[in-house]
VOBA-1610 file (N, C-alpha, C; in pm, whole numbers, padded with zeros to 5 digits, always signed):
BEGIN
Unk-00570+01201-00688Unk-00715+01210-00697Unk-00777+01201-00558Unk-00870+01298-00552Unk-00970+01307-00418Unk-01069+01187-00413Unk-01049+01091-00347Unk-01206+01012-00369Unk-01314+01071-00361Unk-01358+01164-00254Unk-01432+01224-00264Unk-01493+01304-00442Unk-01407+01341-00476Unk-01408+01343-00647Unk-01478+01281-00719Unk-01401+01161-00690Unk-01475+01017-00776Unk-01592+01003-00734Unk-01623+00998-00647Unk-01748+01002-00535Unk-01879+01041-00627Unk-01808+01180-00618Unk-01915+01285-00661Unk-01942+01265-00870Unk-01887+01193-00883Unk-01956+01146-01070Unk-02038+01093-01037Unk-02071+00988-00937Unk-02174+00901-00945Unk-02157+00790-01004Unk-02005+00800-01006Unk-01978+00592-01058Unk-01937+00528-00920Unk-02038+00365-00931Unk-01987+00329-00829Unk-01832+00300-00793Unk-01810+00298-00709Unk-01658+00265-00676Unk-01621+00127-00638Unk-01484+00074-00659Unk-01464-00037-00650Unk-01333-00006-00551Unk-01299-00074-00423Unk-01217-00034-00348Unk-01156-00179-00258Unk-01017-00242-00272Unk-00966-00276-00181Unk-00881-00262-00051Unk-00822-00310+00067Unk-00848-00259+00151Unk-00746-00363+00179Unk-00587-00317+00212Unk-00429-00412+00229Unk-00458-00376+00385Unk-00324-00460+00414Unk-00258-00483+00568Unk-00112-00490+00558Unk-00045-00386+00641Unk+00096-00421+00627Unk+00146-00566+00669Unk+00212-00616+00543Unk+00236-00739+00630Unk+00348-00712+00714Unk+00446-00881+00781Unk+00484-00849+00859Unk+00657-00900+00886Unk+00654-00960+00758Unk+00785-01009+00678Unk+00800-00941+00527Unk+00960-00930+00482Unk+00987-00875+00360Unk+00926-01006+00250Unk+00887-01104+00279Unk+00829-01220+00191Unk+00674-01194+00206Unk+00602-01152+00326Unk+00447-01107+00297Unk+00453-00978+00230Unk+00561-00849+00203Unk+00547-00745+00143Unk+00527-00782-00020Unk+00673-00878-00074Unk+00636-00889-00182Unk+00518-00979-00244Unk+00429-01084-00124Unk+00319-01154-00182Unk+00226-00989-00169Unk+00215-00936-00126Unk+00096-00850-00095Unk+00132-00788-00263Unk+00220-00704-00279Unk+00244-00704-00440Unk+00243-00756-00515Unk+00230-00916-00488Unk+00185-00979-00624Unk+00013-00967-00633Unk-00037-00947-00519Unk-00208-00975-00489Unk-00256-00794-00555Unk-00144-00698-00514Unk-00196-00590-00579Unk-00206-00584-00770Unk-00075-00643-00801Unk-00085-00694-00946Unk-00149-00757-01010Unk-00260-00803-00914Unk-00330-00927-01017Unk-00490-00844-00935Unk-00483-00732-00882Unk-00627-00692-00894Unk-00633-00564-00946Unk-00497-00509-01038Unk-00506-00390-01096Unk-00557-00421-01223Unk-00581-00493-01284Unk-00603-00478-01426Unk-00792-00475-01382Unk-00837-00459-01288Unk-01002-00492-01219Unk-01006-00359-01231Unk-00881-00246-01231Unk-00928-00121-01223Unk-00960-00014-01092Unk-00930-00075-00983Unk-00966-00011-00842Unk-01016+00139-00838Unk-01126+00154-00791Unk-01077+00307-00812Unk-01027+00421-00706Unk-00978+00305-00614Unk-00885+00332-00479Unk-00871+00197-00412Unk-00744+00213-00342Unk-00696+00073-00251Unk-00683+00176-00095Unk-00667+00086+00036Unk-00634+00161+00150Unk-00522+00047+00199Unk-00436+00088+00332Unk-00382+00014+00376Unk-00409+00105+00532Unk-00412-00035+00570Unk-00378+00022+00761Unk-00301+00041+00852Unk-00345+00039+00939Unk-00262+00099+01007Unk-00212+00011+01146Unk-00130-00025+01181Unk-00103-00100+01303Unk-00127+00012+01474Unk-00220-00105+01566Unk-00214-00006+01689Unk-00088+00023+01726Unk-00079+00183+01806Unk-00035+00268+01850Unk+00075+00251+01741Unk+00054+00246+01612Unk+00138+00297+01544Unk+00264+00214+01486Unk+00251+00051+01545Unk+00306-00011+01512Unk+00374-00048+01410Unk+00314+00013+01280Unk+00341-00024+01143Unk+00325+00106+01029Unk+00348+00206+01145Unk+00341+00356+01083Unk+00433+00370+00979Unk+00546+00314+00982Unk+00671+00318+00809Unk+00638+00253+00727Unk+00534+00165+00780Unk+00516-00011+00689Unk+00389+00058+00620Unk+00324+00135+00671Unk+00156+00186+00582Unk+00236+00282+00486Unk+00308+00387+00574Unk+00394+00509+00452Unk+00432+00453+00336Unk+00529+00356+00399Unk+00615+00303+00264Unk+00497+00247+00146Unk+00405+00154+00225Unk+00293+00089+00122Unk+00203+00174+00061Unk+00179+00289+00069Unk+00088+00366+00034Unk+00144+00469-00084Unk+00250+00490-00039Unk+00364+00541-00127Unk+00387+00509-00260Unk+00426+00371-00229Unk+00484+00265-00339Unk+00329+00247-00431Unk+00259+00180-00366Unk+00170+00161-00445Unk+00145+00261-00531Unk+00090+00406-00462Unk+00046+00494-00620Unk+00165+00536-00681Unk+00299+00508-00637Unk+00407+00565-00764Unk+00444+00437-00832Unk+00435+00338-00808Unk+00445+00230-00910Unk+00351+00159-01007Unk+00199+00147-00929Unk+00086+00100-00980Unk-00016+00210-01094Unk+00007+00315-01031Unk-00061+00444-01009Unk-00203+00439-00977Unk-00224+00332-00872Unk-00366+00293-00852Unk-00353+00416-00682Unk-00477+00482-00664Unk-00498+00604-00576Unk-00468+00529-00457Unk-00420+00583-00322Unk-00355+00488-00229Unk-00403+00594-00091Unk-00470+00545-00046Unk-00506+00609+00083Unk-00439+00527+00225Unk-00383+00628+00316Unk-00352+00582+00443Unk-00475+00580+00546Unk-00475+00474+00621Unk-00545+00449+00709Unk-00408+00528+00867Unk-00510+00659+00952Unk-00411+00694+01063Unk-00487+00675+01184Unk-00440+00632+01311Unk-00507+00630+01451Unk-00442+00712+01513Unk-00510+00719+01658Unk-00470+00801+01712Unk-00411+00691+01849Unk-00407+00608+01825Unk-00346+00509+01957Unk-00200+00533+01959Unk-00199+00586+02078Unk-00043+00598+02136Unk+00078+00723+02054Unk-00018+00821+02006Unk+00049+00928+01924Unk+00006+01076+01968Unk+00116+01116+01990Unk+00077+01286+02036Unk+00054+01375+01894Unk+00026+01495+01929Unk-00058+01569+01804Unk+00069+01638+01729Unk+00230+01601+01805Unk+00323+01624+01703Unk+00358+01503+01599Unk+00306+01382+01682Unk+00385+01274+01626Unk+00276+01250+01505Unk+00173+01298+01535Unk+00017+01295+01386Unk+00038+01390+01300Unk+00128+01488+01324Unk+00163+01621+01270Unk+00304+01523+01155Unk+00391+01497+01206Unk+00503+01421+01137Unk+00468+01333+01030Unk+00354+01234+01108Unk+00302+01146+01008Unk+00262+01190+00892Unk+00116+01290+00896Unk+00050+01375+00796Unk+00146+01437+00673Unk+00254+01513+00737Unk+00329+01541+00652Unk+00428+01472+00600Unk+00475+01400+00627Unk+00533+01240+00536Unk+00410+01194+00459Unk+00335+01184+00473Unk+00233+01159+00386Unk+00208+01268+00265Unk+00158+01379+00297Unk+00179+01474+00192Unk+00289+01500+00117Unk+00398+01525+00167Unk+00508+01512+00108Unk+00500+01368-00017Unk+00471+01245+00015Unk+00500+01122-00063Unk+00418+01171-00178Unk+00276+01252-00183Unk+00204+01255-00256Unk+00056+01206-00257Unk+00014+01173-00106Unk-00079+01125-00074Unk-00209+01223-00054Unk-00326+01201-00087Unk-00411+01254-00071Unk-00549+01278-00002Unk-00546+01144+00045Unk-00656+01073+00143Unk-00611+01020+00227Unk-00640+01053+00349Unk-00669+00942+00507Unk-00790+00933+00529Unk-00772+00782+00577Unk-00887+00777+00658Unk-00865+00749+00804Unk-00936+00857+00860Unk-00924+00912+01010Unk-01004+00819+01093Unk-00906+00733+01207Unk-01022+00691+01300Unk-00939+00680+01439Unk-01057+00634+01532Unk-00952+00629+01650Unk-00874+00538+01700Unk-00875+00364+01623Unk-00823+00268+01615Unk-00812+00175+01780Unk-00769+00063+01728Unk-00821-00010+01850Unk-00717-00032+01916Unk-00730-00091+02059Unk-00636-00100+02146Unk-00518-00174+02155Unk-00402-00118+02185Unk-00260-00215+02139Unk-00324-00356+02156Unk-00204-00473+02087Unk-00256-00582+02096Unk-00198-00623+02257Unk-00287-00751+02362Unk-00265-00728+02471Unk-00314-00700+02571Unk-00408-00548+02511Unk-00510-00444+02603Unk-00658-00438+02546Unk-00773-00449+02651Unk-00854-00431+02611Unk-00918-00327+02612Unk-00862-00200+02673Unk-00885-00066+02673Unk-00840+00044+02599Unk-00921+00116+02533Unk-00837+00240+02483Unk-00807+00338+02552Unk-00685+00395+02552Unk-00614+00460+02638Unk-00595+00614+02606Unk-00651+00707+02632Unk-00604+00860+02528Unk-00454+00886+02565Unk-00392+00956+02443Unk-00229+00993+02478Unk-00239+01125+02525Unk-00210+01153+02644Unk-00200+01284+02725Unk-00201+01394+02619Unk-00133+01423+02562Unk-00126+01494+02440Unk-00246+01459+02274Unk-00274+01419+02304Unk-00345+01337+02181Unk-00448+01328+02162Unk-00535+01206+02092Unk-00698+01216+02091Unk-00773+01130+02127Unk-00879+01123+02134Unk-00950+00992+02191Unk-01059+00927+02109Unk-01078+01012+02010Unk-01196+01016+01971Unk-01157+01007+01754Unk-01186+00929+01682Unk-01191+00991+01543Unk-01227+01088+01504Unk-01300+01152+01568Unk-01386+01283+01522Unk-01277+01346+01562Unk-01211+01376+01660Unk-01095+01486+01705Unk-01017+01461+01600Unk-00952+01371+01576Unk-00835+01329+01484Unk-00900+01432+01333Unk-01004+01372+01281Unk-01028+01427+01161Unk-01048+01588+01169Unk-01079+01644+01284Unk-01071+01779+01311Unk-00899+01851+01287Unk-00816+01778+01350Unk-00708+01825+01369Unk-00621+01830+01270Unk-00709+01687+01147Unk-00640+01670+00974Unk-00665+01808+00899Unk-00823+01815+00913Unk-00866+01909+00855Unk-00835+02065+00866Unk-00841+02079+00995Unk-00761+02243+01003Unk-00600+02239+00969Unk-00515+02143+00933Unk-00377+02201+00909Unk-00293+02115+00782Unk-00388+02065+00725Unk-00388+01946+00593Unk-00483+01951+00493Unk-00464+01984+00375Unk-00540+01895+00266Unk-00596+01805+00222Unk-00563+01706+00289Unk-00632+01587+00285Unk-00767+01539+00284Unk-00868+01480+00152Unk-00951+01429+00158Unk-01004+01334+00277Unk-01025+01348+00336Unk-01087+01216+00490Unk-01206+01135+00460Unk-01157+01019+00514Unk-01285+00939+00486Unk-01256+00893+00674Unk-01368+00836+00709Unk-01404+00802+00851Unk-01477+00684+00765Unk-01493+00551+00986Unk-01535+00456+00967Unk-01692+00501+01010Unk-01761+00388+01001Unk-01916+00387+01037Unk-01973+00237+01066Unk-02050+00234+01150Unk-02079+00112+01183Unk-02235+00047+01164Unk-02280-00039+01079Unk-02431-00049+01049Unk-02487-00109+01146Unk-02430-00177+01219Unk-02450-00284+01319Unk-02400-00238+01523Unk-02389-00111+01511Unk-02357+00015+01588Unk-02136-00043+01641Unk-02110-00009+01688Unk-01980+00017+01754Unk-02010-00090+01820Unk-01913-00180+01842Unk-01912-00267+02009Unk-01867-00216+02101Unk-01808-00116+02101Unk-01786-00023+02248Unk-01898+00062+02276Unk-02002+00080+02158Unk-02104+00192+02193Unk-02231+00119+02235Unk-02275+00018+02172Unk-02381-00035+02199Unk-02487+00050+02195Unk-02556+00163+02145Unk-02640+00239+02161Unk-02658+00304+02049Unk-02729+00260+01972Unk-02734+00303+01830Unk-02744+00477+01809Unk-02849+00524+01880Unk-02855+00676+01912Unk-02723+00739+01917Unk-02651+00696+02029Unk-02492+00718+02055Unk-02376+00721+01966Unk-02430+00630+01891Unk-02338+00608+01768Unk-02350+00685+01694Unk-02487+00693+01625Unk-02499+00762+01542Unk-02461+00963+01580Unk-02500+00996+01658Unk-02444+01086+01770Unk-02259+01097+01733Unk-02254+01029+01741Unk-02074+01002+01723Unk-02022+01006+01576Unk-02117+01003+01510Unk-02112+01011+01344Unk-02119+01115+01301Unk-02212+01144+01334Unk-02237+01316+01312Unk-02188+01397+01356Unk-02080+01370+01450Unk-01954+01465+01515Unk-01857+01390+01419Unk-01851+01335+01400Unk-01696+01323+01216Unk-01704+01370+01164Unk-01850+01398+01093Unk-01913+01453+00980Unk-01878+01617+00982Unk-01896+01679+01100Unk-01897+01846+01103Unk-01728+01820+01176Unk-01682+01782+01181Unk-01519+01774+01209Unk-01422+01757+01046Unk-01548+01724+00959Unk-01481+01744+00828Unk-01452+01608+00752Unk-01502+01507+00785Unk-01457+01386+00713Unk-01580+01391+00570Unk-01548+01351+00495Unk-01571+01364+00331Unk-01665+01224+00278Unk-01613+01127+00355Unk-01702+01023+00318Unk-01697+00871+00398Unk-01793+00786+00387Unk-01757+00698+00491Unk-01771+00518+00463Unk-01688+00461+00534Unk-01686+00337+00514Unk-01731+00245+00599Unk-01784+00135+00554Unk-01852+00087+00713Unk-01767+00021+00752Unk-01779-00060+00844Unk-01689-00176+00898Unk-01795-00293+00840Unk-01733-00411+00818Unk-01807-00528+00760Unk-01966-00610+00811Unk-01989-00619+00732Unk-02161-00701+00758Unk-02161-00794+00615Unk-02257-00869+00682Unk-02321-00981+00558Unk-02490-00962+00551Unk-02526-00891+00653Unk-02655-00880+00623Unk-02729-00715+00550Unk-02765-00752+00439Unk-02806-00586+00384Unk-02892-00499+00460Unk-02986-00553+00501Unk-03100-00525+00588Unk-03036-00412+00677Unk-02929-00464+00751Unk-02829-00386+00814Unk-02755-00243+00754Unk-02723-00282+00630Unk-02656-00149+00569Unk-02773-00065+00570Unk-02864-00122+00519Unk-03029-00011+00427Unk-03089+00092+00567Unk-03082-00006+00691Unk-03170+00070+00790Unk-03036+00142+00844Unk-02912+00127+00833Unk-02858+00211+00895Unk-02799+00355+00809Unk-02830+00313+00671Unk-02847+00461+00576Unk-02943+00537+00592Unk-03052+00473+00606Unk-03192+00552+00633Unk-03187+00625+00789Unk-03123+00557+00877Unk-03101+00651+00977Unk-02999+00774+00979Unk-02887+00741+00902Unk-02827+00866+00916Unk-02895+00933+00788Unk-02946+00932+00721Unk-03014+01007+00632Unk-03099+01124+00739Unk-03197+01055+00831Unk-03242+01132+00866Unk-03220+01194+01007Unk-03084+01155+01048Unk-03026+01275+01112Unk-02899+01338+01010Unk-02926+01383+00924Unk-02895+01461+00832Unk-02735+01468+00734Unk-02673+01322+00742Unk-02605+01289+00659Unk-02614+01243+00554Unk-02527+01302+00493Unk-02577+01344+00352Unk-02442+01273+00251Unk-02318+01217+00311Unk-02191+01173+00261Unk-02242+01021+00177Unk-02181+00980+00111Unk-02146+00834+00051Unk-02092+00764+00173Unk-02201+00651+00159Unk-02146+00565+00305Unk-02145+00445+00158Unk-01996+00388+00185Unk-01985+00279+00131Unk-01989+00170+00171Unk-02046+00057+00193Unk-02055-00089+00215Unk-01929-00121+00256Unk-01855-00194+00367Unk-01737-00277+00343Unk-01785-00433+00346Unk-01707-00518+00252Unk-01751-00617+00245Unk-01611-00737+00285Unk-01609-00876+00367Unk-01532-00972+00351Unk-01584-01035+00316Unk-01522-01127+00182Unk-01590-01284+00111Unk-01519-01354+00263Unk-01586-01427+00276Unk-01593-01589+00348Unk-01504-01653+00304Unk-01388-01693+00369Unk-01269-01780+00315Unk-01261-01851+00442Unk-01244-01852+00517Unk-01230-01970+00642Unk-01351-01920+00734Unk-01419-02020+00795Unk-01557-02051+00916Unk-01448-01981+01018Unk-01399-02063+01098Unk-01314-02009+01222Unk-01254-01846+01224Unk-01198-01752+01101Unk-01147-01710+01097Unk-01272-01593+01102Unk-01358-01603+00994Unk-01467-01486+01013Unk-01563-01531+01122Unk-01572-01577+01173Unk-01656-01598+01311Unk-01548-01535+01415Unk-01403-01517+01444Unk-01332-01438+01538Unk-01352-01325+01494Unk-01385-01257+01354Unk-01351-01126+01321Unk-01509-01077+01362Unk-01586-01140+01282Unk-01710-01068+01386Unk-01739-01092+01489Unk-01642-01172+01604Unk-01680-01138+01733Unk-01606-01059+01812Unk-01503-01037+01745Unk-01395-00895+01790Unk-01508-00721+01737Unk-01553-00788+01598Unk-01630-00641+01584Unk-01760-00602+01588Unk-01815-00704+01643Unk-02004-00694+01649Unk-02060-00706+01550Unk-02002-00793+01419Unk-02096-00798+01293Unk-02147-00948+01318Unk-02255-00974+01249Unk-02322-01080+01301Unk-02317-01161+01147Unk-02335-01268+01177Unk-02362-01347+01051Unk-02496-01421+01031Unk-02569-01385+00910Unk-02700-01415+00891Unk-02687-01604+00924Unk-02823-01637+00974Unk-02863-01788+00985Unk-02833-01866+00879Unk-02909-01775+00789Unk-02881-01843+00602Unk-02762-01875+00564Unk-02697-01774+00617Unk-02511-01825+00560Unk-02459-01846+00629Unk-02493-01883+00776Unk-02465-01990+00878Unk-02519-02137+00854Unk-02591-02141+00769Unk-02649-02263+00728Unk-02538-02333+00616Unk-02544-02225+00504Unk-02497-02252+00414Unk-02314-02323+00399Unk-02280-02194+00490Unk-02130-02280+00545Unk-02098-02416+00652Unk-02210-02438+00732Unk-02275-02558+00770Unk-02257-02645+00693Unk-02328-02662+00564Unk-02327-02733+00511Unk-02206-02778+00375Unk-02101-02728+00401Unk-01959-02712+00307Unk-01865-02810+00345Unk-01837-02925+00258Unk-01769-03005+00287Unk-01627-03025+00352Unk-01577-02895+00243Unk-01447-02895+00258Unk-01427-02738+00258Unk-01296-02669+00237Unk-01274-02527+00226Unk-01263-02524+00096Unk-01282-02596+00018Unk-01268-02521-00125Unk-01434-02441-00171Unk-01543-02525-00064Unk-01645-02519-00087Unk-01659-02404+00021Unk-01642-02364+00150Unk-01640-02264+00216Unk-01653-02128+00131Unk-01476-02166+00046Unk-01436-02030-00015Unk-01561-02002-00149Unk-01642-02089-00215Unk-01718-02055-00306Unk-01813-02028-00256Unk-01910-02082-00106Unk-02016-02034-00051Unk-01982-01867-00030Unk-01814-01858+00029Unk-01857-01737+00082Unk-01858-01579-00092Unk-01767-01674-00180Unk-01783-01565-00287Unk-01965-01553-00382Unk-02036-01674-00331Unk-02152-01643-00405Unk-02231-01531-00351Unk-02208-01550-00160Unk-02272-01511-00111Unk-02251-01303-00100Unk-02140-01309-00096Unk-02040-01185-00147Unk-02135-01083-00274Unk-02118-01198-00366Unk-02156-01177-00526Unk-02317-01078-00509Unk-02394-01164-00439Unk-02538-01195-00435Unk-02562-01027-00357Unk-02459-00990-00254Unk-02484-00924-00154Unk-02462-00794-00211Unk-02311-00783-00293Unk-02271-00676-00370Unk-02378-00602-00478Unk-02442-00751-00575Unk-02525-00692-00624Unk-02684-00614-00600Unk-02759-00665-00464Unk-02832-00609-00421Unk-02782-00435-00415Unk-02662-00452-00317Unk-02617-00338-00295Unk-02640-00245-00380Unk-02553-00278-00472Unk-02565-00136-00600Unk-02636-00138-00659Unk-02726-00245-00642Unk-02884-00234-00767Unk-02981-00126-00630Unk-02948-00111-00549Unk-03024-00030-00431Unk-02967+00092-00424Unk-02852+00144-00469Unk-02779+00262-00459Unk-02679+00293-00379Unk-02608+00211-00348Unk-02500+00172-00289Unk-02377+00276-00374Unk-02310+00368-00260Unk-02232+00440-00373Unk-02094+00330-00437Unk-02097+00193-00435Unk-01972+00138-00430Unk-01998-00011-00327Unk-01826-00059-00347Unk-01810-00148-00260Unk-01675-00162-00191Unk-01635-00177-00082Unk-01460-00153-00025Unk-01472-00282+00048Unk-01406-00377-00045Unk-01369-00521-00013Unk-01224-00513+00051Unk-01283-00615+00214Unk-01156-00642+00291Unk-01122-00708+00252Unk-00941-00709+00170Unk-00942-00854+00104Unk-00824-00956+00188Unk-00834-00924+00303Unk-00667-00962+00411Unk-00548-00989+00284Unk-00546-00911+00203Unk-00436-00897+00112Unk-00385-01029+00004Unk-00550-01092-00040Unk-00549-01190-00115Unk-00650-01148-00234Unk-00639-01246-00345Unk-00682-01183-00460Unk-00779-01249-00486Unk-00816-01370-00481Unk-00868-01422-00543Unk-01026-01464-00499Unk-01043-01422-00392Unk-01227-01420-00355Unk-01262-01265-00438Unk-01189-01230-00407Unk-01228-01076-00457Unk-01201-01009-00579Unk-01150-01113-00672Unk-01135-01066-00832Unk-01260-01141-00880Unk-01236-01285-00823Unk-01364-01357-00844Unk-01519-01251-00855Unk-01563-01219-00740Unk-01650-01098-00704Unk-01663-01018-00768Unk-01532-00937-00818Unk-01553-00786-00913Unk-01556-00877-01055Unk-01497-00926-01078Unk-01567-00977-01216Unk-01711-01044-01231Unk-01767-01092-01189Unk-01891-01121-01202Unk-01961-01006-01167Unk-01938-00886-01131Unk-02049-00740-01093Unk-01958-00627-01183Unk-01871-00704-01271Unk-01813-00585-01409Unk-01882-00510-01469Unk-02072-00570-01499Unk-02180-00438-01548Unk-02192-00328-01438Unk-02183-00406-01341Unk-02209-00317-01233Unk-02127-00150-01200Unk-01987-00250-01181Unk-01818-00152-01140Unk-01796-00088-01263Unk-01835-00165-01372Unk-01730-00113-01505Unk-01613-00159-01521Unk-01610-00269-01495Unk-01434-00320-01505Unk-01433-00371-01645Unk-01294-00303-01737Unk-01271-00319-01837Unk-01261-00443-01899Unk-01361-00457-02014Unk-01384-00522-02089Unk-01209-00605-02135Unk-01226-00720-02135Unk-01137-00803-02158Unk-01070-00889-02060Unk-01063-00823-01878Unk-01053-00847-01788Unk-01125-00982-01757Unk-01000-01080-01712Unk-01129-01233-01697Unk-01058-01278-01570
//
C-alpha cells in the first residue's frame, strides 16, 4: 500500500516511527513493542535509518520483516550521508525487491562525532536531490521531512520553506514534521506552506514525554522548543511515573486539537516503546478508528 493512497480517503492516519536497535536482545524487545501496538491498527510504521548508513541491513531487514510477518505497511527511512548514487541505487533496489513501497527521503544528519554535513563526491547534499533521484528510477511512494519550527541548520523560515518546495517538485508525495509540543507551531506553519502553494498532507510528528533530561537533549539537538506550560507542568512531577503521565496527557490533549483542526493524522516517535503511545491512540480511538474492543 501507497500511503499516499491512504492519504488520499481522508482517514486520519495513525503512524509509528522504530529505530534499529543495536543488540539481537533490543531487536527482539522492539518486536515485542511492535506486537502490542498492532492490534491499535497502524496505518503505517517507519524505521530509520543510521548516519552514513550505519544501520542500512538493520532498517532492510526491519522493514522487511515487519510487513511480511505483521503485515502492518513498513516504510524505510534513506539518507544520503556517506553514500554514492550507486550505493542509493543498491539500497532502493533491495528495498523493492523485499516488497517495499515507501521511503522517506531525507538528507540525514551528520555521522555521530561530526558536526558537519559532508556531501559524498558522488552523491547528494540535499533531500530534495535524493527524492529526485528516487523518483526518476523507482516506484516508490516518498514522503520527506518538514520542519514547523524551521531547520536548525536553516534558521530562516523563508529558506526553509524555499527548501520545501524544492522536495515537493522533486516528487515527494507527502510530509512529516519533525517533533513539536506546541500546536500554534504546526497551524502557522501549514498556513504558510499553504500559501506558497503546498498542497501535500503534512502530518504532525509527535513524542509523549517520558524522561525531562532526555526530551530536553532531543529538542536541543533539533530546535523544537517546549511550551512554558509543560515546562511547568513537568516541573512540577514528583517522580517519573508522574513525568510519563504529564507527558501522555499532554500528548492526548495535543493530538486531539490536532485532528479536531484537520490534521491529516498523527506519526508518533515512539523510541521503540509501547506504552505512552498505545496509552495515546486509545484514548483518540473516535478519532483514529482503532478497533473497537482494543483496550
Amino acid at each position: 500500500m501507497r500511503i499516499r493512497d491512504y492519504l488520499a480517503d481522508g482517514r486520519p492516519s495513525c503512524s509509528f516511527e522504530f529505530f534499529p536497535p543495536k543488540t539481537p536482545a533490543g531487536v527482539d524487545a522492539l518486536f515485542r513493542t511492535v506486537a502490542d501496538l498492532q492490534p491499535l491498527a497502524p496505518s503505517f510504521v517507519s524505521v530509520t535509518y543510521g548516519a552514513g548508513g550505519s544501520t542500512r541491513d538493520l532498517t532492510i531487514d526491519l522493514v522487511t520483516r515487519i510487513k511480511r510477518d505483521s503485515g502492518i505497511e513498513a516504510m524505510a527511512h534513506l539518507t544520503c550521508v556517506g553514500h554514492s548514487r550507486d550505493e542509493l541505487a543498491a539500497i532502493l533496489t533491495r528495498l523493492a525487491g523485499a516488497g517495499i513501497e515507501n521511503v522517506l527521503a531525507l538528507r540525514g544528519d551528520p555521522p555521530r562525532g561530526t558536526t558537519t554535513f559532508v556531501r559524498h563526491p558522488d552523491g547528494f547534499g540535499y533531500g530534495s536531490e535524493l527524492a529526485a533521484f528516487i523518483k526518476a528510477k523507482y516506484p516508490f511512494c516518498l514522503g520527506g521531512a518538514c520542519y514547523p519550527e524551521v531547520h536548525i541548520e536553516c534558521g530562516d523560515a523563508a529558506r526553509d520553506l524555499a527548501n520545501l518546495v524544492a522536495k515537493i517538485q522533486a516528487g515527494v508525495d507527502f510530509l512529516i514534521t519533525q517533533l513539536f509540543f506546541d500546536n500554534d507551531a504546526y497551524f502557522a506553519f501549514v498556513e504558510r506552506a499553504r500559501a506558497a502553494g503546498v498542497d501535500l498532507p503534512i502530518i504532525p510528528g509527535i513524542m509523549p514525554v517520558t524522561n525531562v533530561a532526555q526530551i530536553e537533549r532531543f529538542t536541543s539537538l533539533c530546535g523544537a522548543t517546549i511550551p512554558a506550560a509543560l515546562q511547568a507542568r513537568l516541573a512540577a512531577c514528583p517522580d517519573e511515573d508522574a513525568v510519563v503521565a504529564t507527558g501522555i496527557a499532554w500528548a492526548i490533549e495535543q493530538c486531539r486539537e490536532l485532528l479536531d483542526r484537520g490534521a491529516p493524522g498523527v506519526h508518533f516517535y515512539t523510541l521503540n516503546k509501547s506504552t505512552a503511545t498505545a496509552a495515546i491512540v486509545r484514548n483518540l480511538r473516535d478519532q483514529l478508528g482503532v478497533p473497537a474492543g482494543v483496550h
